[in-house]
Predicted model as a PDB file, atoms N, CA, C, CB and O in Angstrom, pLDDT in the B-factor column:
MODEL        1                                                                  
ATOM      1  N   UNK A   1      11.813  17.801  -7.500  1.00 50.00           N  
ATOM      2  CA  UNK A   1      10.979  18.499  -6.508  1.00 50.00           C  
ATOM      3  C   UNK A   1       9.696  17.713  -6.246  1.00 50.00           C  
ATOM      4  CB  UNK A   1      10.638  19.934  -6.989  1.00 50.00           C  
ATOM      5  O   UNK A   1       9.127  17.525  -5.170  1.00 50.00           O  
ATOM      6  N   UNK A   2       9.332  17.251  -7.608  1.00 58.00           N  
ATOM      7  CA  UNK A   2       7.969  16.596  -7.153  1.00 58.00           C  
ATOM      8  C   UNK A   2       8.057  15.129  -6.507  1.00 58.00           C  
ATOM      9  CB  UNK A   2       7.005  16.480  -8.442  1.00 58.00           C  
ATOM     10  O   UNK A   2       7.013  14.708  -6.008  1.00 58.00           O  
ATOM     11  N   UNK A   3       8.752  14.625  -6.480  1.00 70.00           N  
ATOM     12  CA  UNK A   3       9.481  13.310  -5.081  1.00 70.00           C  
ATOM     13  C   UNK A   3       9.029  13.422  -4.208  1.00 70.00           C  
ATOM     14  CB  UNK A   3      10.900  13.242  -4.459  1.00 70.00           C  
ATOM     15  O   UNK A   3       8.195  12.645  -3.744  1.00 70.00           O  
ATOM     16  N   UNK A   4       9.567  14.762  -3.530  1.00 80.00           N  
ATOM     17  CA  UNK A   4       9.393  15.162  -2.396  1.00 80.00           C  
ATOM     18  C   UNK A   4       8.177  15.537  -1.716  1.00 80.00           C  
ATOM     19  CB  UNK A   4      10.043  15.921  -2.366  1.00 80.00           C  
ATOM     20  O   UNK A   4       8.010  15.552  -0.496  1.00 80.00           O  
ATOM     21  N   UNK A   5       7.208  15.887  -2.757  1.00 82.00           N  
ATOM     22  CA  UNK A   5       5.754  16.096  -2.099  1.00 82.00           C  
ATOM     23  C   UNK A   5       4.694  15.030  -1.665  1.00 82.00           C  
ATOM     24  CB  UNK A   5       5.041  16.829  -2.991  1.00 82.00           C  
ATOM     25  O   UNK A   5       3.967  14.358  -2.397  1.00 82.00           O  
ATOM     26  N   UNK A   6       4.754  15.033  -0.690  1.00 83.00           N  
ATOM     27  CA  UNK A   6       3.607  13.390  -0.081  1.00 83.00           C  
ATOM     28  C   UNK A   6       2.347  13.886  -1.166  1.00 83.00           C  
ATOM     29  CB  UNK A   6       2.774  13.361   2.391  1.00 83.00           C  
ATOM     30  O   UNK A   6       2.102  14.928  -1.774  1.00 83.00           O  
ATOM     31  N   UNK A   7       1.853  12.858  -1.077  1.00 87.00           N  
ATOM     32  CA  UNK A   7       0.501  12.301  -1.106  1.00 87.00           C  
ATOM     33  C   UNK A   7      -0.574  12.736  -0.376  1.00 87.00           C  
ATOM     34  CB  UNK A   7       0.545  11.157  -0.825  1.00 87.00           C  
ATOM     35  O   UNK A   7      -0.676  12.356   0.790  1.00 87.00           O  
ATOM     36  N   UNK A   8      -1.518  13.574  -0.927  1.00 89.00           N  
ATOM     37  CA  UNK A   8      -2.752  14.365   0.125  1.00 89.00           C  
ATOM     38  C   UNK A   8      -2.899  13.301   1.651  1.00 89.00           C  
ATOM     39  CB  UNK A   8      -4.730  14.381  -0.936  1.00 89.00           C  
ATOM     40  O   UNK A   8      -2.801  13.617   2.837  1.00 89.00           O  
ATOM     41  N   UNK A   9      -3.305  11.288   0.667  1.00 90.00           N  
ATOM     42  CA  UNK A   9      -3.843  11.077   1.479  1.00 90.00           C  
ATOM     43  C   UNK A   9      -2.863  10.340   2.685  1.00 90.00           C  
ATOM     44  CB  UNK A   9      -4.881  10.514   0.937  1.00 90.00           C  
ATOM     45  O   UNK A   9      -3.254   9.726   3.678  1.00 90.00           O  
ATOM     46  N   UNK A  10      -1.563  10.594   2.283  1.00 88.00           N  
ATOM     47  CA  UNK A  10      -0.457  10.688   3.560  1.00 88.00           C  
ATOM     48  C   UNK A  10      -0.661  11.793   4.466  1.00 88.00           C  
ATOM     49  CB  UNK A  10       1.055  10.879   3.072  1.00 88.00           C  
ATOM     50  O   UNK A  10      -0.421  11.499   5.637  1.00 88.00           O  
ATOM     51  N   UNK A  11      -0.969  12.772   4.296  1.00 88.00           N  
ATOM     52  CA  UNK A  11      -1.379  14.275   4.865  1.00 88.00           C  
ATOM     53  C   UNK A  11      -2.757  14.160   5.830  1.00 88.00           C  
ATOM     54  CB  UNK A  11      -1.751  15.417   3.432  1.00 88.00           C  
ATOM     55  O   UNK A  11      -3.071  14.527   6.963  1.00 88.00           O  
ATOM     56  N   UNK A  12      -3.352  13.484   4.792  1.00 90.00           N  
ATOM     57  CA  UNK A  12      -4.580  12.837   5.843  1.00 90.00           C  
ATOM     58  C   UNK A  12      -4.503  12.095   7.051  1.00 90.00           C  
ATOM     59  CB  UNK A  12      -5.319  11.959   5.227  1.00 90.00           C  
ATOM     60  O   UNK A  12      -5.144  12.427   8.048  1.00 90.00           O  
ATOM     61  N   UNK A  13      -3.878  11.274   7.021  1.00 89.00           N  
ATOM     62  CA  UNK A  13      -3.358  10.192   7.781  1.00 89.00           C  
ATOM     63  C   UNK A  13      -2.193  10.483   8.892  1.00 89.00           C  
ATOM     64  CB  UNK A  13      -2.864   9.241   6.790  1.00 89.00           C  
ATOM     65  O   UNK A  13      -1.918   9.783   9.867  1.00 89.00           O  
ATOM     66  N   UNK A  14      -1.595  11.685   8.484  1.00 86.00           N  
ATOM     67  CA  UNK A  14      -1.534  12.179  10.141  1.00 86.00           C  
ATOM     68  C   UNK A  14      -2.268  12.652  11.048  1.00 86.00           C  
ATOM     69  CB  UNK A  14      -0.907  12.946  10.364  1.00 86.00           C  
ATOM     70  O   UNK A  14      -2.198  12.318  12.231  1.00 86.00           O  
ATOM     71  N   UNK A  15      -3.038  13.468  10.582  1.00 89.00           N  
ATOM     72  CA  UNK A  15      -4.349  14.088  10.879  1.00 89.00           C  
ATOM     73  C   UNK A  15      -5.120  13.195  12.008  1.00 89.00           C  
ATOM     74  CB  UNK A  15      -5.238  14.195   9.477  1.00 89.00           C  
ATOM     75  O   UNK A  15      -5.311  13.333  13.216  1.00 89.00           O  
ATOM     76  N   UNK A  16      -5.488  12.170  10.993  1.00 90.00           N  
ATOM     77  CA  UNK A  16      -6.400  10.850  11.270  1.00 90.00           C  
ATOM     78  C   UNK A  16      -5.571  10.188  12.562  1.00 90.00           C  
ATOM     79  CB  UNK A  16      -6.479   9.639   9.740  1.00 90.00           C  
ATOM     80  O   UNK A  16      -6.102  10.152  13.672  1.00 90.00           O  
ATOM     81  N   UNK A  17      -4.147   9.638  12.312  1.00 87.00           N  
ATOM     82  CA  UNK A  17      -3.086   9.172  13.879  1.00 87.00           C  
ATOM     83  C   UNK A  17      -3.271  10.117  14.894  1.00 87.00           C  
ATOM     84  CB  UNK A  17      -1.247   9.194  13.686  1.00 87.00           C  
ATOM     85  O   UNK A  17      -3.650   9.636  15.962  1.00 87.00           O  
ATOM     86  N   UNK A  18      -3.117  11.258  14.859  1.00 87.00           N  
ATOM     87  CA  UNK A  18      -3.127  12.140  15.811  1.00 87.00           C  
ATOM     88  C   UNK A  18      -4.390  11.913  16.644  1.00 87.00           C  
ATOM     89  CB  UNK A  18      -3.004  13.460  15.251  1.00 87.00           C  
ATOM     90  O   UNK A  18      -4.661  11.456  17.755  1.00 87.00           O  
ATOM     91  N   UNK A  19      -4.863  12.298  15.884  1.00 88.00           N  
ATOM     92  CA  UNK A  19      -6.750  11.803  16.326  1.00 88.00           C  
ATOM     93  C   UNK A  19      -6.916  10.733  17.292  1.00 88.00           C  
ATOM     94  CB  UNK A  19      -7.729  11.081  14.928  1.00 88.00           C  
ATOM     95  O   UNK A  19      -7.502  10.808  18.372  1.00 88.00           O  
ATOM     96  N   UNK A  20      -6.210   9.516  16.674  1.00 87.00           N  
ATOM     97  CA  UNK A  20      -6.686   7.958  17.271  1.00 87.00           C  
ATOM     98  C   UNK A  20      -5.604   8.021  18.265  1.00 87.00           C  
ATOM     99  CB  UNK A  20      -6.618   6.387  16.107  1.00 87.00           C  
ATOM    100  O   UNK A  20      -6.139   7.528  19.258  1.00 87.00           O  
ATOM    101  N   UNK A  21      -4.339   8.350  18.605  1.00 83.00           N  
ATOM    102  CA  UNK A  21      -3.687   8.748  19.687  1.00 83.00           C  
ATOM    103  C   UNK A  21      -3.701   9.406  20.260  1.00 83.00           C  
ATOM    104  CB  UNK A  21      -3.026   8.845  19.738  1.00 83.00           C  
ATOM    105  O   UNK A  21      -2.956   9.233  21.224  1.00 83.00           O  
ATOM    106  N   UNK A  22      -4.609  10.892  20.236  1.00 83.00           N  
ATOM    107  CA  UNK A  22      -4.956  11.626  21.304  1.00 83.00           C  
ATOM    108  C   UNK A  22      -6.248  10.599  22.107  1.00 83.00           C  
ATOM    109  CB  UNK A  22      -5.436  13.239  20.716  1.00 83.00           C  
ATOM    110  O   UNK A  22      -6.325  10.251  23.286  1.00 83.00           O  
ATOM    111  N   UNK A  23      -7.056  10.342  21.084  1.00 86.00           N  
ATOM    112  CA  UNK A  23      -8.361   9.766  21.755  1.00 86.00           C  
ATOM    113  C   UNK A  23      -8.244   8.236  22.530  1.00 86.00           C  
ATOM    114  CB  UNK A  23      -9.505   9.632  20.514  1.00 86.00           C  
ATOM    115  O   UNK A  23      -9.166   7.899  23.272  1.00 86.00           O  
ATOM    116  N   UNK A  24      -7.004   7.277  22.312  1.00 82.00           N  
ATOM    117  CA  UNK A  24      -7.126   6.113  22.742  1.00 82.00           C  
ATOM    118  C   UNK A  24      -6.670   6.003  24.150  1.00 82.00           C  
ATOM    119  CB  UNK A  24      -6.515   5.296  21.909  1.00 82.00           C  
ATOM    120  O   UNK A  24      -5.604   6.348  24.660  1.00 82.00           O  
ATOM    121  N   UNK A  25      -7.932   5.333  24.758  1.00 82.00           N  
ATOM    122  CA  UNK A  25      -7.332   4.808  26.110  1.00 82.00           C  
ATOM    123  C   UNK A  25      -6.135   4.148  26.667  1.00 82.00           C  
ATOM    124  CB  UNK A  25      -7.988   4.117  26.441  1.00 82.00           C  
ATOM    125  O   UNK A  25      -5.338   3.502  25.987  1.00 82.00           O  
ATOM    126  N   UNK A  26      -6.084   4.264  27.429  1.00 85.00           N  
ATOM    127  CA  UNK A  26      -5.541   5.173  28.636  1.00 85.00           C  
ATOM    128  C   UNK A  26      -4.842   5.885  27.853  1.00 85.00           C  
ATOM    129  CB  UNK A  26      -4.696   4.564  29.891  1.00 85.00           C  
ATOM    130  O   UNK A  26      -4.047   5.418  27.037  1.00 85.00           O  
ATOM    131  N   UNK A  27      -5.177   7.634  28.108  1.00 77.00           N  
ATOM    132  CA  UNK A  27      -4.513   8.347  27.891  1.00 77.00           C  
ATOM    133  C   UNK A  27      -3.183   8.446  28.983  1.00 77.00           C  
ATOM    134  CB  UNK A  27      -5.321   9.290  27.691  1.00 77.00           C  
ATOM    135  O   UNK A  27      -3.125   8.154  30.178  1.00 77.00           O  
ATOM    136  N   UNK A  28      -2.204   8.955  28.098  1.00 84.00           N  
ATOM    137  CA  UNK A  28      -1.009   8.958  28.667  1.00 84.00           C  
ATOM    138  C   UNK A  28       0.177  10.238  27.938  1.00 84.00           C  
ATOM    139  CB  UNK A  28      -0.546   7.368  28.495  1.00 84.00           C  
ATOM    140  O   UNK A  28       0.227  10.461  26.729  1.00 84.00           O  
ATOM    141  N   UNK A  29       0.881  10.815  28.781  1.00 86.00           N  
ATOM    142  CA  UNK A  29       1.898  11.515  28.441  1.00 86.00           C  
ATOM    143  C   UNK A  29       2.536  11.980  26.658  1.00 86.00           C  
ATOM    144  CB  UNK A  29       2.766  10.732  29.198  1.00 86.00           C  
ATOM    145  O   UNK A  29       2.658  12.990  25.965  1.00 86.00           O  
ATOM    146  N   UNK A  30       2.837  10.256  26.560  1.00 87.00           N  
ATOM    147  CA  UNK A  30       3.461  10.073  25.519  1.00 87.00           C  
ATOM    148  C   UNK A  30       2.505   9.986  23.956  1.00 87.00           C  
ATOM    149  CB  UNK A  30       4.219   8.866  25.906  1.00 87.00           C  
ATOM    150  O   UNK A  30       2.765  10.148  22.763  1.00 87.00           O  
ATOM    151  N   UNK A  31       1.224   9.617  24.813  1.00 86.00           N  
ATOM    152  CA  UNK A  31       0.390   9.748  23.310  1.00 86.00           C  
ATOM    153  C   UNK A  31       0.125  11.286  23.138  1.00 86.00           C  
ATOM    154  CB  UNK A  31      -1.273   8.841  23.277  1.00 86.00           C  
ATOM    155  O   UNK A  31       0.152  11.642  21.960  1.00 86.00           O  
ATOM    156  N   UNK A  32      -0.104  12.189  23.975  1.00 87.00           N  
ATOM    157  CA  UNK A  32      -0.313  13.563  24.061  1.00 87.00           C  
ATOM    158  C   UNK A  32       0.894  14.226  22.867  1.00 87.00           C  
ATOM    159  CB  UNK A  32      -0.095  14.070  25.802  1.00 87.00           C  
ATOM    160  O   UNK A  32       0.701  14.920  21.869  1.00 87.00           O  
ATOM    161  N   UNK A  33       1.863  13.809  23.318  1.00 89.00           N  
ATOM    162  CA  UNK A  33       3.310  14.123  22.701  1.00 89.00           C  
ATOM    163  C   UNK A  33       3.252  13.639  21.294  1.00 89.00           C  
ATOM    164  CB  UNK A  33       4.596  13.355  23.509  1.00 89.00           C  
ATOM    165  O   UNK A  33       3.516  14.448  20.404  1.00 89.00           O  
ATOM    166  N   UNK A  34       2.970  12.539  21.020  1.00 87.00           N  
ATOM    167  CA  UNK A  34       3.122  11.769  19.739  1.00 87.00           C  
ATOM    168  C   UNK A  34       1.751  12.639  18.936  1.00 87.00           C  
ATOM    169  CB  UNK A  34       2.941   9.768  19.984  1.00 87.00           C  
ATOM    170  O   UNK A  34       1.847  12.952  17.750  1.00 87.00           O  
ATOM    171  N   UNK A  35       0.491  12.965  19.765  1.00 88.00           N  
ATOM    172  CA  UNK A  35      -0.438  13.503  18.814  1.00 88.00           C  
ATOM    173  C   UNK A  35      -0.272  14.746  18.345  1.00 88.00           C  
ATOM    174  CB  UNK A  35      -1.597  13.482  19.253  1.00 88.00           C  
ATOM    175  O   UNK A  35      -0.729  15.080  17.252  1.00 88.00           O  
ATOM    176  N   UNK A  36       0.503  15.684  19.243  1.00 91.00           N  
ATOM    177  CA  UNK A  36       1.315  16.971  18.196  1.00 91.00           C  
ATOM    178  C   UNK A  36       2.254  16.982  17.143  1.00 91.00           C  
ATOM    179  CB  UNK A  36       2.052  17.772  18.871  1.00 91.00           C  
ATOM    180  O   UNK A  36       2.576  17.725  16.217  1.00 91.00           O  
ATOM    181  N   UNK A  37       2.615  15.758  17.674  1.00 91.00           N  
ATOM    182  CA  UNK A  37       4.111  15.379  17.008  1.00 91.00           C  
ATOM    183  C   UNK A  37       3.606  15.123  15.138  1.00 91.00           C  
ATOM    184  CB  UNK A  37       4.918  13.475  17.976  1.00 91.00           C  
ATOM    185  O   UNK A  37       4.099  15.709  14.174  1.00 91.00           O  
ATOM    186  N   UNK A  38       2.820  14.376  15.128  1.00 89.00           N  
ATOM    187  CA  UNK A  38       1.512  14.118  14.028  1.00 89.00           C  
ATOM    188  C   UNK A  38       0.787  14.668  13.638  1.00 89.00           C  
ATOM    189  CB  UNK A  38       0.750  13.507  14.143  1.00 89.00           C  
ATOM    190  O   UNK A  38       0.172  14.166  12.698  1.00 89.00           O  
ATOM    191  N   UNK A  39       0.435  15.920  14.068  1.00 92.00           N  
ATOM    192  CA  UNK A  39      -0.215  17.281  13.968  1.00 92.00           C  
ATOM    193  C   UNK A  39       0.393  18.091  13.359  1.00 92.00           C  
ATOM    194  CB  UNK A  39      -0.476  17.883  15.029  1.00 92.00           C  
ATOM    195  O   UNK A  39      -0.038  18.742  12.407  1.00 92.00           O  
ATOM    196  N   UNK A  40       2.077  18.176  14.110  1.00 92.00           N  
ATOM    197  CA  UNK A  40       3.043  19.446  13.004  1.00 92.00           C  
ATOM    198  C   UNK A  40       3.303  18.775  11.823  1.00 92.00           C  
ATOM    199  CB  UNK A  40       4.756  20.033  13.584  1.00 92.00           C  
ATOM    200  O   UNK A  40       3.110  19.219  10.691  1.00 92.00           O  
ATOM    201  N   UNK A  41       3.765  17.651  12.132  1.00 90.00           N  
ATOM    202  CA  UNK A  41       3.741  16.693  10.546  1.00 90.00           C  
ATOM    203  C   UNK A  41       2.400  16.758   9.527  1.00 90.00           C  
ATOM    204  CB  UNK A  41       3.824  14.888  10.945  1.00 90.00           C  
ATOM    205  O   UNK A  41       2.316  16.948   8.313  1.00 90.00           O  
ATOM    206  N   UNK A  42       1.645  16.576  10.305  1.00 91.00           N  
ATOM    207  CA  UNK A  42       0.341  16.691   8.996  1.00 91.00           C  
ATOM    208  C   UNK A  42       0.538  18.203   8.594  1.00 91.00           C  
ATOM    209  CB  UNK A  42      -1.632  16.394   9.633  1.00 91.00           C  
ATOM    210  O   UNK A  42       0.770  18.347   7.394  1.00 91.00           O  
ATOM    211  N   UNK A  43       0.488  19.572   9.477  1.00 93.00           N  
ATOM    212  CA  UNK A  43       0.369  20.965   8.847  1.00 93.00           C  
ATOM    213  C   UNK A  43       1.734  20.956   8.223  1.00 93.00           C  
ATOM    214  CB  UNK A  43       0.074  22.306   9.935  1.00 93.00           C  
ATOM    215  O   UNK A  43       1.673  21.936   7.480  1.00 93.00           O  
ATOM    216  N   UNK A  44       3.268  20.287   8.039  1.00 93.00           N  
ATOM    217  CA  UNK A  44       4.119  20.799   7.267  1.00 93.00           C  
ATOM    218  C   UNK A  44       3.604  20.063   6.297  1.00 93.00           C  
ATOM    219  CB  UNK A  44       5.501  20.776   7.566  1.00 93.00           C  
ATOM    220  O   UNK A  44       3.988  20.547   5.232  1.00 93.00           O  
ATOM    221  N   UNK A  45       2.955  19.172   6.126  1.00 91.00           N  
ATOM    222  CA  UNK A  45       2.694  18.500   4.792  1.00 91.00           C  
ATOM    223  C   UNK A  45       1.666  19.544   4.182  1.00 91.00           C  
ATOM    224  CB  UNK A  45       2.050  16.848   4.926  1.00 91.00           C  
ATOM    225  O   UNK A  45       1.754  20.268   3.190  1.00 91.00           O  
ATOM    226  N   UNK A  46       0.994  19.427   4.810  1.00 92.00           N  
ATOM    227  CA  UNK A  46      -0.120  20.947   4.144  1.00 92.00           C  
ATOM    228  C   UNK A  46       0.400  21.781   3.527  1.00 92.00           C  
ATOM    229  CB  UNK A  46      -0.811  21.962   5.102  1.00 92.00           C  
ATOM    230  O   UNK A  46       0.165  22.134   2.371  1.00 92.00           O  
ATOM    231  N   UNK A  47       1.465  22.322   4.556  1.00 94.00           N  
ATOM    232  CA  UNK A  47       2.464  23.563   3.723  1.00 94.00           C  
ATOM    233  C   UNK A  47       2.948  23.152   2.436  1.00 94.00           C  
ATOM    234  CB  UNK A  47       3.901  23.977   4.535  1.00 94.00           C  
ATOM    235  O   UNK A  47       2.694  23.727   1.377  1.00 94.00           O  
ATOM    236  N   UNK A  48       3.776  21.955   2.604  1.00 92.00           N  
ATOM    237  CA  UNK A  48       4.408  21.755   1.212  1.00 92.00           C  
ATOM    238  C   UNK A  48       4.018  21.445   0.106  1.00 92.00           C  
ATOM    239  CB  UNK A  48       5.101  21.085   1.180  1.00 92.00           C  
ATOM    240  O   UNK A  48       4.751  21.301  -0.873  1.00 92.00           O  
ATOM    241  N   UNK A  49       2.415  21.258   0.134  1.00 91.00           N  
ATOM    242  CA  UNK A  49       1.619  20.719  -1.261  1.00 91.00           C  
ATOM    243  C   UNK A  49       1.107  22.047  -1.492  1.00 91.00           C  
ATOM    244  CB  UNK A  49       0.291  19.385  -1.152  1.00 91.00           C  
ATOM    245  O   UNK A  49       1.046  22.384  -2.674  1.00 91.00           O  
ATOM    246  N   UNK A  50       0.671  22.992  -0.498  1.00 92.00           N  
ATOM    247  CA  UNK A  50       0.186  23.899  -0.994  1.00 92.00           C  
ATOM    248  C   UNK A  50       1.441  25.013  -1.882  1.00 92.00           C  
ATOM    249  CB  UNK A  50      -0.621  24.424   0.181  1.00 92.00           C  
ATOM    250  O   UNK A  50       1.245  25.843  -2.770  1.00 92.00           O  
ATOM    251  N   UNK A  51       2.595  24.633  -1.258  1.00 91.00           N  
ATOM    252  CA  UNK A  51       4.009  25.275  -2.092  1.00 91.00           C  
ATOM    253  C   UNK A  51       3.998  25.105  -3.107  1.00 91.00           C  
ATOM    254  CB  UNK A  51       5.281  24.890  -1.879  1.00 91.00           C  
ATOM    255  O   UNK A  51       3.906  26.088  -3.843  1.00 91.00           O  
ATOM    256  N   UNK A  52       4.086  23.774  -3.684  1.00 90.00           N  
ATOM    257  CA  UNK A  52       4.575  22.740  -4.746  1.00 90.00           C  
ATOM    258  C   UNK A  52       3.242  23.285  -5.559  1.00 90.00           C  
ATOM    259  CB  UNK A  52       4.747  20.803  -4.262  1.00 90.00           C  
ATOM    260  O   UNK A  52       3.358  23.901  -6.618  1.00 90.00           O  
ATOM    261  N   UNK A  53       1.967  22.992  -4.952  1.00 87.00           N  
ATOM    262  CA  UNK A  53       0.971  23.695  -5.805  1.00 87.00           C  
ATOM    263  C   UNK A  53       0.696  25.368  -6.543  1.00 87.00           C  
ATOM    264  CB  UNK A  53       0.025  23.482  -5.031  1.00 87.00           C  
ATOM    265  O   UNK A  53      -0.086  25.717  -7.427  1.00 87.00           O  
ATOM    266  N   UNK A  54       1.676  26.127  -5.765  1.00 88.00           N  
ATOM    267  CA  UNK A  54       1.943  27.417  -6.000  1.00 88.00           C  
ATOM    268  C   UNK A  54       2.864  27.500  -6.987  1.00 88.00           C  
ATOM    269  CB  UNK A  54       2.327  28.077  -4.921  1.00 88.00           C  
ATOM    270  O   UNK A  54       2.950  28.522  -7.668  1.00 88.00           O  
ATOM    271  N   UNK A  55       3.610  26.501  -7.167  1.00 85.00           N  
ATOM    272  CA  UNK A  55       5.177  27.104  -7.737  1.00 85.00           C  
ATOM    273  C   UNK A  55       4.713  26.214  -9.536  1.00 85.00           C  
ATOM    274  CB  UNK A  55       7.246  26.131  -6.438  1.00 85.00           C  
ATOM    275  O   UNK A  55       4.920  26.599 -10.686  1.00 85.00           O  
ATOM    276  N   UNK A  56       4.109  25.071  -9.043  1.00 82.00           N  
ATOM    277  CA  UNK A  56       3.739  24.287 -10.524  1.00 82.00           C  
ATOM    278  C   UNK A  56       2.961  25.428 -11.266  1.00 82.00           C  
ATOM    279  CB  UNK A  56       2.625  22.715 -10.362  1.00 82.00           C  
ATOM    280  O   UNK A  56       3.406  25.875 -12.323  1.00 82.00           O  
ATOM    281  N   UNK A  57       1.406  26.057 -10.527  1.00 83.00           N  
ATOM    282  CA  UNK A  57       0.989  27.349 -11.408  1.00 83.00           C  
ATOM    283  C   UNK A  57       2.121  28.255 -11.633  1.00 83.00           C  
ATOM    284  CB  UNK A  57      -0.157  28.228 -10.714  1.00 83.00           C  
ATOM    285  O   UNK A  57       2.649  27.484 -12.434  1.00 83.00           O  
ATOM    286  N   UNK A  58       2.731  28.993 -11.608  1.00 80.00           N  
ATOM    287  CA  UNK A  58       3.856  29.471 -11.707  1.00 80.00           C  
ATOM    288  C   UNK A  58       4.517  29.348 -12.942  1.00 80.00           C  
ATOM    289  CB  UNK A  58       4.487  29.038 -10.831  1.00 80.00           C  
ATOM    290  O   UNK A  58       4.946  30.249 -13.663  1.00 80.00           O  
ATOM    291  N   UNK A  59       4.564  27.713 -13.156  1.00 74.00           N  
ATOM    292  CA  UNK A  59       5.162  27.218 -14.349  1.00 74.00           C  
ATOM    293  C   UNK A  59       4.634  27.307 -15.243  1.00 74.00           C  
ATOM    294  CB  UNK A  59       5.469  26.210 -14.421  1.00 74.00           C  
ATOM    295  O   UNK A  59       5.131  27.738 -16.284  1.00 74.00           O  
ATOM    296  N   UNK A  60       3.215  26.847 -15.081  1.00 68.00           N  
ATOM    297  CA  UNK A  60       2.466  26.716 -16.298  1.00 68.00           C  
ATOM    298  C   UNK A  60       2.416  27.949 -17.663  1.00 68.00           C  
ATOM    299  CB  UNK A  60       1.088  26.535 -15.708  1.00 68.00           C  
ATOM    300  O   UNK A  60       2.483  27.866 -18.889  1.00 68.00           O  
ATOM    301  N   UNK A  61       2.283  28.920 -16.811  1.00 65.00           N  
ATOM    302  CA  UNK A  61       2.269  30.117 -18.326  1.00 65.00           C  
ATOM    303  C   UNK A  61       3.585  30.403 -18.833  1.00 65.00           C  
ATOM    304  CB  UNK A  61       1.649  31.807 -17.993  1.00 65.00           C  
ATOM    305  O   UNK A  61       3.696  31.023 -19.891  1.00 65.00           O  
ATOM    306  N   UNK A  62       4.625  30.004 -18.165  1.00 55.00           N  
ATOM    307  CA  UNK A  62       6.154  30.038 -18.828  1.00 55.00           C  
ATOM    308  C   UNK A  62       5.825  28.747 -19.705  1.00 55.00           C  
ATOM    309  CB  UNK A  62       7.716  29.848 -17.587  1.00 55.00           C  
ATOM    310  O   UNK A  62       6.355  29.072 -20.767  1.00 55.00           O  
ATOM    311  N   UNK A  63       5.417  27.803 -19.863  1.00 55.00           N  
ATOM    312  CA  UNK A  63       5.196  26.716 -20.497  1.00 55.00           C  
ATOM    313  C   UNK A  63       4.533  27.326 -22.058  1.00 55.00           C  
ATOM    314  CB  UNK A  63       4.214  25.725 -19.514  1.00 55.00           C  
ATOM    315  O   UNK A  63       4.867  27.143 -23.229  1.00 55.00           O  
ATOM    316  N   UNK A  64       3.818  27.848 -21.627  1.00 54.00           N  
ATOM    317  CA  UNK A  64       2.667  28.270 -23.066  1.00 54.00           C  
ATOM    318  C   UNK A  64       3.491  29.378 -23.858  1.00 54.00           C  
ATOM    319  CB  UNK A  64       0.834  29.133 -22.511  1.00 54.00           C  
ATOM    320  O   UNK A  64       3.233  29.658 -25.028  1.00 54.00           O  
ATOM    321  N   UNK A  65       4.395  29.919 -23.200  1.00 52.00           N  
ATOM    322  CA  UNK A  65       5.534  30.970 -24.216  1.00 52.00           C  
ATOM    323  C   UNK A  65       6.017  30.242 -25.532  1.00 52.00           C  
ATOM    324  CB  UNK A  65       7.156  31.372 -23.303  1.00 52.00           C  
ATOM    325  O   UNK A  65       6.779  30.815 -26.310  1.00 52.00           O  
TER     326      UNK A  65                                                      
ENDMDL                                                                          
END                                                                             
């Protein structure tokens, strides 16, 4: 499970693309598209660390049994 969870500062870094492709000249169609596109990607990454971070507490006091 834990494989699968990016890296905060991968999470960042869509954030950050989205940003520099909404904002770079000439705006155009396709950067509009690509900066949501990088946007839902950065918030599912959000989601899934904040999961992975839910489910590890979770573990922990089954651990201390």
């Amino acid at each position: 499970m834990r494989s699968k969870v990016p890296h905060p500062l991968q999470v960042a870094a869509f954030f950050a693309l989205a940003i520099v492709f909404a904002t770079w000249q000439p705006f155009a169609w396709w950067r509009a598209g690509a900066a949501v596109l990088m946007l839902g990607f950065g918030c599912y990454g959000v989601y899934v660390l904040r999961r992975s971070k839910r489910q590890e507490s979770r573990a922990e006091p089954d651990e201390l049994e």
